[in-house]
N, C-alpha and C positions, 0 to 999 in steps of 0.2 A: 797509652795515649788514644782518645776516643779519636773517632773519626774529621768532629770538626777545629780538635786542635793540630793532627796530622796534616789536615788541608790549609790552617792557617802556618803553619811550621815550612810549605810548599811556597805559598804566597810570598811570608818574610824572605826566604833565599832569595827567591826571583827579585823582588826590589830591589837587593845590592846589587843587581847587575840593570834592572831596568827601571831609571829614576824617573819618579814623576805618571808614571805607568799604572795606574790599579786598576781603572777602570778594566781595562786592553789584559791585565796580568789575570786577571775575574773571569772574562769571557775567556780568555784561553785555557785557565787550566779547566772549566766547565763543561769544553768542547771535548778535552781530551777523556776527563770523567765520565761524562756519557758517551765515551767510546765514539766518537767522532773524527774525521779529518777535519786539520784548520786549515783557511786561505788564508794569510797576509796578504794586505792589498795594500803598500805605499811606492812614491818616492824612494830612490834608492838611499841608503845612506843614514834609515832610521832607528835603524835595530829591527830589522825585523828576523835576517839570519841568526842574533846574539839571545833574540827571545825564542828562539826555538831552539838553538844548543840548548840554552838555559831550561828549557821545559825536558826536554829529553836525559837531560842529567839528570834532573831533580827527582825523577820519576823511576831514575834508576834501569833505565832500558839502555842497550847498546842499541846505537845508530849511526844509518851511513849518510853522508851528504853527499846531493849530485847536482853538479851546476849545468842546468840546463842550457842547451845552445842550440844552433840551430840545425849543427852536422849529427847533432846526438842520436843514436838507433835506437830501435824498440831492445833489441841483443844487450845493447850496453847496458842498459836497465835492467833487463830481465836476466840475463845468463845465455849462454851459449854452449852446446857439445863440442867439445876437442876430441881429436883421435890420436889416443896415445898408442906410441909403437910398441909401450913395453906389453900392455896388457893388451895388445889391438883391438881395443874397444873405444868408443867413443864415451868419454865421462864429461858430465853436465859440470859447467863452472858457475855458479849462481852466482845472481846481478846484486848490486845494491839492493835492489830491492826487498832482498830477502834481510833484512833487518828487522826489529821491534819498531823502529821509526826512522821513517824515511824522510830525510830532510829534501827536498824537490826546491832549487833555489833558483826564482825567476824561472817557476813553470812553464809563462809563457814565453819564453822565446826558444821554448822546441816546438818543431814541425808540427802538427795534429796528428801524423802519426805515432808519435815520440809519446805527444800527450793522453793518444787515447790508449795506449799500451797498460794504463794506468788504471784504467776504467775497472778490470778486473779483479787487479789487486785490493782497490778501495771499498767493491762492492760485496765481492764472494770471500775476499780475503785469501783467495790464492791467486794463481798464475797458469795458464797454460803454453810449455811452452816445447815445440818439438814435440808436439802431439800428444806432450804427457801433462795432466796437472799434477802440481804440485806446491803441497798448502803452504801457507807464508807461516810464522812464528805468532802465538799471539800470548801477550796480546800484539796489536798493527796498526798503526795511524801514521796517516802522512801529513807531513806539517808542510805548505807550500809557501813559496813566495813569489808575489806576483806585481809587477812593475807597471802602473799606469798604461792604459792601452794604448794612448795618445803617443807611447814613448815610440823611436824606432825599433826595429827588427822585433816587436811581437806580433804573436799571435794569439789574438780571442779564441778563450776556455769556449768549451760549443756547451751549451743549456745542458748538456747530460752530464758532463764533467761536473760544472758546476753545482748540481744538484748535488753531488757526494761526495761535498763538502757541507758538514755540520751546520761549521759558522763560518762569516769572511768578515774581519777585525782590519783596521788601519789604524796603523800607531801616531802618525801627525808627527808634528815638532814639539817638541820640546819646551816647554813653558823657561823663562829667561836664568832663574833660580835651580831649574833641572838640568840645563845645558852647560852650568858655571860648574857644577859638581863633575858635568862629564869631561869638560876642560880640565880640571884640576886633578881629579882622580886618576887610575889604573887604564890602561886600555880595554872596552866593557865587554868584546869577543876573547882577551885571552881572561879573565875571570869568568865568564860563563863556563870554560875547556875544564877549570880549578873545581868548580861548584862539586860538593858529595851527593852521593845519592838520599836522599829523604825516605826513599820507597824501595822495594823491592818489588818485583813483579808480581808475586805473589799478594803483597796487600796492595796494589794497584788494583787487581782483578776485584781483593772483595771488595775495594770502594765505589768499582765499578755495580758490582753487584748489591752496592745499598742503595745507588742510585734509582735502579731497577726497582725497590721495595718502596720508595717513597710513595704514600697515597695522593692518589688527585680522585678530589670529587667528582660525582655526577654534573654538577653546576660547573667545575673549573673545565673538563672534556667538555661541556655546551660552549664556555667561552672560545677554548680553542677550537672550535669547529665553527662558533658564528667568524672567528677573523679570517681562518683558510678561507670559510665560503664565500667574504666579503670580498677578496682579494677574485674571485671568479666572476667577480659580475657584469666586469667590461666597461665600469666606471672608471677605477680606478689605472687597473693595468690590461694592457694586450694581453699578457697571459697570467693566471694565477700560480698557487702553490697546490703542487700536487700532493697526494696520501701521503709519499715519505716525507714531504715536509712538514705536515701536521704530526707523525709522528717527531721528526725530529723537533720540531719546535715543544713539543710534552718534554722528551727527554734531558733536551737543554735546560729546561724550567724544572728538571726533578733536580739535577745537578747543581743548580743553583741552590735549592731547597736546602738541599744536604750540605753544601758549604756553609747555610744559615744556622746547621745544627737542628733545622726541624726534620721532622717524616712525615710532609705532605708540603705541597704544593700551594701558592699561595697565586691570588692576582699577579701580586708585582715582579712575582718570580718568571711569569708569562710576559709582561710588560719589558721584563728586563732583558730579555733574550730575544726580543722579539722582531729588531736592528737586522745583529749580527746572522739570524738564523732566517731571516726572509729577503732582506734586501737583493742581496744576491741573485735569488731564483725568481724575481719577480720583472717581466718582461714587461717596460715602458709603454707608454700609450705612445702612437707617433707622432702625436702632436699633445704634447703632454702641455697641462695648465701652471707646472710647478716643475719643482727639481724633483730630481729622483726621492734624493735623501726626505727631502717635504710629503712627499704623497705617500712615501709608506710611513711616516709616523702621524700624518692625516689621518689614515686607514685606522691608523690604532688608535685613534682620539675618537674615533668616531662610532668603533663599538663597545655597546654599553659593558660595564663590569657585571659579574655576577652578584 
């Protein structure tokens, strides 16, 4: 099975569990592809814990969920040393964390210290903890989910968290025809638990690494480097996207690529990704002329194609 029937054979799973969903089911498995952590950002109540079981299944990784809260410690996540009598040594109990994928459910509503415990694992890909590092499993992605700021008892992701996240996807409601199937069907969290593996680790890694081969033109790196630099000019936002975002938004766009079955990179494959992998990191003007979601897809109407 070539790679872009394996990637379409990923996709078909996830629909039986997430109806009405391709768009949102596209951009997640893209993120994961290119070796990304996902945000989910909805309302509670929309699948967004049952698309991340369902992603971490499909992919054939063992993963742990942690529901974030507010008493939660950096230890619970990470691991802690015990001192055992038998051998009177202290032996390390590793946290959730140490998973293939860590499911992090309503991110925000632990502490900032809870959530910045995180920072290292998402970036270097290990932990240091008790003064020793020690590497995480890989491959490693955190799939997050994150509940309206507006709601009570969260707390705002700080711009550095936020950055090392890929992409940040919201699933919305359910179109009237998708919600009648959810009514009538299976419960859609214990189907996700049922779902087989699609992948092994092992061809997760090379899909990973076809991604990496996809070519982008000299002309496609000018397109994405006129929209990071348009985003710095103090038009648009307070603060732009920085280097890793430009990297990340090529990435996301090779990923796409190679779900299309090609090896290279196209405009629309940058257009397409271009939402989920900026909105996020892109810091509001204080007296903004539009909505958020308006001004960054402004920005991208407004530089030319290649």
């Amino acid at each position: 099975m070539n790679s872009k029937n394996t990637i379409q054979a990923i996709e078909a799973q996830l629909h039986t569990v997430m109806v009405g969903k391709s768009a949102q089911i596209a951009d997640a498995l893209a993120c994961l592809l290119a070796g990304g952590h996902l945000l989910i950002e909805d309302v509670p109540g929309v699948g967004k814990t049952t698309l991340s079981q369902a992603l971490a299944r499909s992919l054939g990784l063992p993963f742990s969920r942690v529901q974030f809260t507010a008493d939660l410690m950096p230890s619970d996540l990470l691991g802690v040393s015990v001192y055992e009598r038998v051998s009177e040594t202290f032996v390390f109990h590793p946290g959730p964390v140490f998973a293939s994928v860590l499911l992090a459910d309503e991110i925000n509503r632990a502490s900032p210290k809870t959530q910045s415990a995180l920072l290292e694992a998402m970036e270097e890909k290990q932990v240091s903890v008790e003064g020793a590092t020690r590497p995480l499993p890989q491959p490693f992605f955190v799939i997050a989910t994150q509940n309206p700021q507006e709601q009570h008892g969260t707390y705002p992701l700080p711009e550095s968290q936020l950055d090392r996240f890929l992409m940040c996807i919201a699933l919305g409601y359910p179109d009237r025809d998708s919600e009648r199937a959810l009514l009538a069907g299976q419960d859609r969290r214990a189907l996700a638990g049922q779902l087989p593996s699609v992948l092994d680790p092992g061809a997760l890694v090379q899909l990973q690494a076809q991604v990496q081969q996809v070519h982008a033109s000299e002309a496609l790196l000018a397109y994405v480097q006129d929209l990071v630099e348009a985003t710095r000019s103090g038009q648009w936002f307070a603060q732009g996207l920085s280097p890793r975002a430009g990297v990340a938004l090529l990435r996301a766009a090779k990923a796409k690529a190679l779900m299309a079955g090609r090896d290279y990179v196209a405009p629309d494959d940058v257009q397409a990704v271009w939402y989920p992998v900026a909105a996020h990191r892109l810091v509001p003007l204080r007296h903004p002329t539009a909505s958020h979601s308006a001004q960054v897809q402004a920005l991208l109407a407004s530089v030319a194609l290649p």
